[in-house]
Structure formats: C-alpha cells, structure tokens
KERO-404106 format. One line per 2 residues: their letters; for each residue x, y, z of C-alpha. Coordinates in nm, 2 decimals. Layout:
A> X Y Z; ...
This chain:
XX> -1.89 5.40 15.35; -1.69 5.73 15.32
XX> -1.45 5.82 15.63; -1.57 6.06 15.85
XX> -1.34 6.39 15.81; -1.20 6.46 16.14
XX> -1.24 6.90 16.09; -1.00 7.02 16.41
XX> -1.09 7.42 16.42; -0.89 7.61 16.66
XX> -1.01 7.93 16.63; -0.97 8.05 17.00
XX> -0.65 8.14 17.23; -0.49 7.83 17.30
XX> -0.11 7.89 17.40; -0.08 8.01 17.79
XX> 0.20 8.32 17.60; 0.37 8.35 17.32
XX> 0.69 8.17 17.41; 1.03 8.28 17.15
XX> 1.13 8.02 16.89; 1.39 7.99 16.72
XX> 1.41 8.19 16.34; 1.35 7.96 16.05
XX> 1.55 8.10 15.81; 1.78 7.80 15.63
XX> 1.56 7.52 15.78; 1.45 7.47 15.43
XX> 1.50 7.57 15.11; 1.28 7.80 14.88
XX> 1.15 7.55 14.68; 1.04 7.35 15.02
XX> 0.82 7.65 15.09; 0.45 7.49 15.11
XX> 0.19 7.52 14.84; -0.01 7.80 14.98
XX> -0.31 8.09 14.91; -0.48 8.38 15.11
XX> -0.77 8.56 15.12; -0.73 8.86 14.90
XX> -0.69 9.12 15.22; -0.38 8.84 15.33
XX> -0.24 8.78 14.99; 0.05 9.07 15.08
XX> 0.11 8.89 15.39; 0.12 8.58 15.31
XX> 0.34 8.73 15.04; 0.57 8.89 15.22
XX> 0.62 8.56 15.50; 0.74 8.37 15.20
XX> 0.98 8.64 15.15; 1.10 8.67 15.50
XX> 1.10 8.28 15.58; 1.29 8.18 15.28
XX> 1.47 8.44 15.15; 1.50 8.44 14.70
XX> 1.57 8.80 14.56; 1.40 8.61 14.23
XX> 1.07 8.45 14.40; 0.81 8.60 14.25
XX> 0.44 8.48 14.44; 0.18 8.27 14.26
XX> -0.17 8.49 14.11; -0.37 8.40 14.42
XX> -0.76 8.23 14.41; -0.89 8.56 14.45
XX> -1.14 8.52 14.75; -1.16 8.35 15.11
XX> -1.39 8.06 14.97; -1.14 7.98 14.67
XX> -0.86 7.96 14.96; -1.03 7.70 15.17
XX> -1.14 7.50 14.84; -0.78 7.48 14.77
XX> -0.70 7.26 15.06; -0.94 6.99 14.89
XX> -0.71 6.79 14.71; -0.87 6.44 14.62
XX> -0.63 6.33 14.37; -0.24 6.28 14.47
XX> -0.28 6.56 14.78; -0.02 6.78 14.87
XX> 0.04 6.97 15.24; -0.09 7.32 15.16
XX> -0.18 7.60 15.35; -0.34 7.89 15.39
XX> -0.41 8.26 15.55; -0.77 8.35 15.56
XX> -1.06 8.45 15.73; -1.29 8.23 15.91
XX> -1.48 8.01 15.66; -1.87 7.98 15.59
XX> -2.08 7.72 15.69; -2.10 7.62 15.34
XX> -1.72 7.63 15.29; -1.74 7.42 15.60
XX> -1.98 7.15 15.46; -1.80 7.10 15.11
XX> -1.44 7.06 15.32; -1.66 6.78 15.51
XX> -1.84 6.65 15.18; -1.48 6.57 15.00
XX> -1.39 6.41 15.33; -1.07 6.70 15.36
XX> -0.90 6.69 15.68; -0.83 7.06 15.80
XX> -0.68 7.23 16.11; -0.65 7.59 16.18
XX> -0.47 7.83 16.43; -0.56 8.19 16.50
XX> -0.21 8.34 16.45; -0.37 8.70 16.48
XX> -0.63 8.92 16.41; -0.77 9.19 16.16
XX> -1.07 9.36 16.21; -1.42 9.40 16.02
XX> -1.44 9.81 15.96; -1.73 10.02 15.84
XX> -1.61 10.29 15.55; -1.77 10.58 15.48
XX> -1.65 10.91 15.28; -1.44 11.10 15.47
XX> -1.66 11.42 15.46; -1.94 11.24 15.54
XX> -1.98 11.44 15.93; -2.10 11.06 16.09
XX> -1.82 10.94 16.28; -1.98 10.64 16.50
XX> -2.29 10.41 16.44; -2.42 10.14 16.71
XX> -2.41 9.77 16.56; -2.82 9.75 16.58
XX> -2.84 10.12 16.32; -2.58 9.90 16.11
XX> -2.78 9.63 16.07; -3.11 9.83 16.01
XX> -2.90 10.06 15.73; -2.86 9.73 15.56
XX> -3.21 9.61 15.67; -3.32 9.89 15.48
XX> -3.50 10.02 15.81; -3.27 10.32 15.80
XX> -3.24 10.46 15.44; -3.13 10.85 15.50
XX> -2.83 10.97 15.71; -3.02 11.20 15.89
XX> -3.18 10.93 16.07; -2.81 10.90 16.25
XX> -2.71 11.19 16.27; -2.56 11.27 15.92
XX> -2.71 11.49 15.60; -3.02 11.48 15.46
XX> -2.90 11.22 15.20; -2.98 10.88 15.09
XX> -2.77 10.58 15.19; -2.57 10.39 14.97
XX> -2.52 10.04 15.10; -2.24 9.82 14.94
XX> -2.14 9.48 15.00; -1.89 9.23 14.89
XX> -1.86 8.86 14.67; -2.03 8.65 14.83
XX> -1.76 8.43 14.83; -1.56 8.66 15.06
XX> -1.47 8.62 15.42; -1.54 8.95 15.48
XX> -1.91 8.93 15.36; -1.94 8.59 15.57
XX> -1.82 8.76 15.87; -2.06 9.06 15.83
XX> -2.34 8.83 15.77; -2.25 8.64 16.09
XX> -2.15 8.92 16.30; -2.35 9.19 16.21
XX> -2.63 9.05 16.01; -2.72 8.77 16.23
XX> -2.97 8.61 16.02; -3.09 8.92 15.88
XX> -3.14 8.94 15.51; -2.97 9.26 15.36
XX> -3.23 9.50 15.15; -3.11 9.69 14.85
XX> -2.70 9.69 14.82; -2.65 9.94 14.55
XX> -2.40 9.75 14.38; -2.11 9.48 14.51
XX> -1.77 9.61 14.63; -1.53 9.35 14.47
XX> -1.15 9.34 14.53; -1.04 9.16 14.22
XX> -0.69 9.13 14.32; -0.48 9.30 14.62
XX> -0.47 9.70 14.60; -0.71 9.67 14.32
XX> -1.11 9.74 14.40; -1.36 9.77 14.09
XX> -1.62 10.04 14.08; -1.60 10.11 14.45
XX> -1.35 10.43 14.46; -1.58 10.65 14.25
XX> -1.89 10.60 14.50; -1.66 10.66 14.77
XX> -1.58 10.97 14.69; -1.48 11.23 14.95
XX> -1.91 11.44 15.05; -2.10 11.08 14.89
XX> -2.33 10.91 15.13; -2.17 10.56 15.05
XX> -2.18 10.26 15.36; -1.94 9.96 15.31
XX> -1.74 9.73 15.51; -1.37 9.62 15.46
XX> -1.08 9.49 15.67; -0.86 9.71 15.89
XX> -0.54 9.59 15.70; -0.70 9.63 15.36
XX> -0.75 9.99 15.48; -0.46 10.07 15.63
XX> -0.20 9.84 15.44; -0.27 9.72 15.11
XX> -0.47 9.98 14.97; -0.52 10.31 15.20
XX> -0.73 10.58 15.04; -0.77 10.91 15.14
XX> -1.15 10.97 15.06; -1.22 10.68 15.29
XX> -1.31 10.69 15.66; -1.34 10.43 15.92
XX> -1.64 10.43 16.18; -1.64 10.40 16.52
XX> -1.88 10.12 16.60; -2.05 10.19 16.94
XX> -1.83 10.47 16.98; -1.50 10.29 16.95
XX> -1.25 10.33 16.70; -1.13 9.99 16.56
XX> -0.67 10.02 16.63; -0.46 9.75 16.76
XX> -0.54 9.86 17.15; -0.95 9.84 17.15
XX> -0.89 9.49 16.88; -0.66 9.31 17.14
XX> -0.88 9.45 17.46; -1.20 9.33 17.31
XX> -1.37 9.64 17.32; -1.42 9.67 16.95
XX> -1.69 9.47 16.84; -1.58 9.32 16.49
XX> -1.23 9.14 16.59; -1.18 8.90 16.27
XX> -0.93 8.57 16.36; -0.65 8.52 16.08
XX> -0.66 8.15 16.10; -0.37 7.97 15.92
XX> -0.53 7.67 15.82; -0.36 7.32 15.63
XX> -0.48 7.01 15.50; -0.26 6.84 15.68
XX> -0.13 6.82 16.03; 0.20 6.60 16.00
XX> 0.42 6.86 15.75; 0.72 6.95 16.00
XX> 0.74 7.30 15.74; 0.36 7.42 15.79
XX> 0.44 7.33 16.18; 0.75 7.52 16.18
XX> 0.56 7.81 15.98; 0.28 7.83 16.31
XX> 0.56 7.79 16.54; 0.74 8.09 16.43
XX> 0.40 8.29 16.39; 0.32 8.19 16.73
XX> 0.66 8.33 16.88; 0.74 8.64 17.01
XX> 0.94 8.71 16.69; 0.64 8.62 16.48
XX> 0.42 8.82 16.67; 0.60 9.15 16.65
XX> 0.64 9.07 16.26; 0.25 9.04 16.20
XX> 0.19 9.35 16.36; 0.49 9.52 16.15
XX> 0.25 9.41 15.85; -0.07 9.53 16.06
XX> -0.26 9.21 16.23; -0.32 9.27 16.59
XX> -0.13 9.03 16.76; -0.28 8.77 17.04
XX> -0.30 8.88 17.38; -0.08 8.69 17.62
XX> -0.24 8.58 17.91; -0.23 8.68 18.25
C-alpha cells in the first residue's frame, strides 16, 4: 500500500519578523550548492543567489526546465533522490496531485512576493481596469476598448503555457472558474529575457491585453512599448504589494523535496533574514511585511 506523501505547504506569513542571520558565505563550498530550478521569471534570481551564496567567478548556471510545472516535477525524484530545490510560483492543483501521485515529499516557504500585472501598449490611453472587466475581456463579454474607456478597437487577449505559474495564478485569481474565450495567440517566455511572438503585438498604439509578472517586467526583460495597469485603480509597486492593496500579490515559494538538508535550511534561513530580505528586493521581490 503506497505511503501517504506528507505535502507541508507553507504558503502564508509564518515568522513573528525577520530576525538577522548570520551570511552564508564559506559554510559550503560551490559544488555543495543544491540541485536546483526556477520558474522562468525566477531563473535570474535564483541565478544570481547561487552567485552571491557561493561565490565561483567560473560557475556558469544550468539551462533551466523552462516553466513553473517543469520546476515542481523536478522535485520528483523516484530513483536514488537527491535534496533539490526550487524558486517558483505557487503550483497547480494538477502539479499538486502528480507530487502526491509519486508519493514526493515537499515543503515550501514564501520567502517574498512578485506580483501578477496586466500589460498593455503603452499608447494605449487605458490606464486602470476593475478585476470583474478583466475577467469579462477574457470572457469575451468585453471585446472593444471603448467598452472601458479606451479606442474604438478590438481587444487582443493573450495568455501564457499552460504549464506556467503565471497562467495558474490568473486562472485562480482572476479567472475563478471562468473559461477564457478567444486568446489570440499564447505569450511564451522560452527562456529568461526571451519572449516569442509577443513583442510585435505589443507594439507601442496596438490594442494587445496580457498578463506577466512585475519582476519579469521590470527586471529581466523591461520594454518600453509595454505598460502596466492599474487594477481597481492601483498601481502594482513594492508599497500597495506589501500593504495588500493590490489585488494580484503572487508568493515566491522556495520549495524542496526534502526537509533534513542543513544547506537548503541554511538557504531559507538567510532568505528569511534581514540581510536576505533587503537582497530580494535589490533583485525586485517585495519583501514580507514584518509584523506588528
């Protein structure tokens, strides 16, 4: 009778403050650095924590899995396992059942947070929609920007892989059971900083609607004829994410298959710091809010 997977998610606040730790630099060496992947939009990050945690002018990172559902997958191990890690967005509920199915136990810490964005082109004169015109754009309820304010001109809805965590969280938190009508065509990141066919429809007066991540859009792979929405009037920045006042707050989990290797602990620990708070918002997460 196959073992029961004991699946701990903690996915909410649960340290009182973030309480200073001491640096990890030379409590391992390079080589001990865990097996590990990220979600595309975290690949640079989790890049660039290698770097900073075990220092090798000469490390070059691993080609990554290439989406959020390839990341979790790669904490099933059933032959010989290994203590791996990962940053990445929140699984699926299908991601959820496999880890389950191949008896994988998982944990995972929220060590920041990114945010879902809406994109638009950035001479398109609609600055803010409401989450319920959102979900009727993509309902296909609302097909003309004039209906919210904009030009007379078609909308353009794009989504992502399906395998991304970006189009699980829009499903769960915009969506909400709603099927989406029509996308014009998937908006694929095939590697970090690299986005097929989506630049050309978001060009600068084109009526294009598509979702991203903050730090995809601000870090890894800015572009000028793209514009962030407000979403009920609030602009998604590191003040309205860590308030709560923008709607679309996305957890950075960094999730293991294991919960006994002292390096992935130490990893968290620093992340969880005061130190390794002010580094992830240097690289553009929104750090957790202490409590009062």
């Amino acid at each position: 009778m196959r073992r029961i997977s004991r699946i701990l998610l903690i996915a909410g606040l649960l340290l009182s403050g973030c309480q200073t730790k001491p640096k990890l630099e030379n409590l391992y060496r390079v080589e001990d650095f865990p097996q590990a992947d990220a979600s595309w939009p975290l690949q640079l990050l989790l890049n660039d924590l290698h770097r900073e945690l075990s220092p090798d002018p000469n490390w070059l990172p691993e080609e990554a899995s290439g989406s959020t559902q390839a990341a979790w997958r790669s904490l099933i191990q059933v032959v010989n396992p290994q203590p791996r890690m990962i940053l990445a967005y929140e699984p699926s509920a299908a991601m959820r059942r496999e880890l389950q199915d191949y008896d994988t136990l998982w944990q995972a810490q929220t060590i920041g947070y990114d945010a879902l964005v809406m994109i638009t082109g950035s001479e398109n004169p609609v600055d803010s929609l409401s989450l319920d015109q959102v979900r009727d754009i993509y309902a296909g309820k609302i097909t003309n920007w004039k209906q919210v304010g904009g030009q007379d001109q078609p909308i353009e809805i794009y989504v992502q892989d399906e395998n991304s965590g970006l189009q699980t969280a829009f499903e769960r938190h915009v969506m909400q059971g709603v099927p989406v009508v029509n996308p014009t065509l998937e908006w694929v990141y095939e590697r970090a900083g690299v986005v097929r066919q989506a630049p050309a429809a978001f060009s600068p007066k084109e009526g294009a609607l598509g979702f991203s991540s903050l730090i995809m859009i601000t870090q890894v792979h800015p572009q000028p004829e793209i514009k962030m929405l407000r979403i009920e009037g609030i602009a998604p920045n590191e003040k309205t994410i860590g308030n709560g006042k923008y709607p679309l707050k996305l957890p950075v989990l960094l999730a293991s298959n294991t919960a006994s290797d002292a390096t992935i602990a130490g990893i968290t620990d620093w992340l969880l710091s005061a130190v390794g708070q002010q580094w992830l918002s240097d690289q553009g997460l929104i750090p957790i809010p202490e409590k009062k």
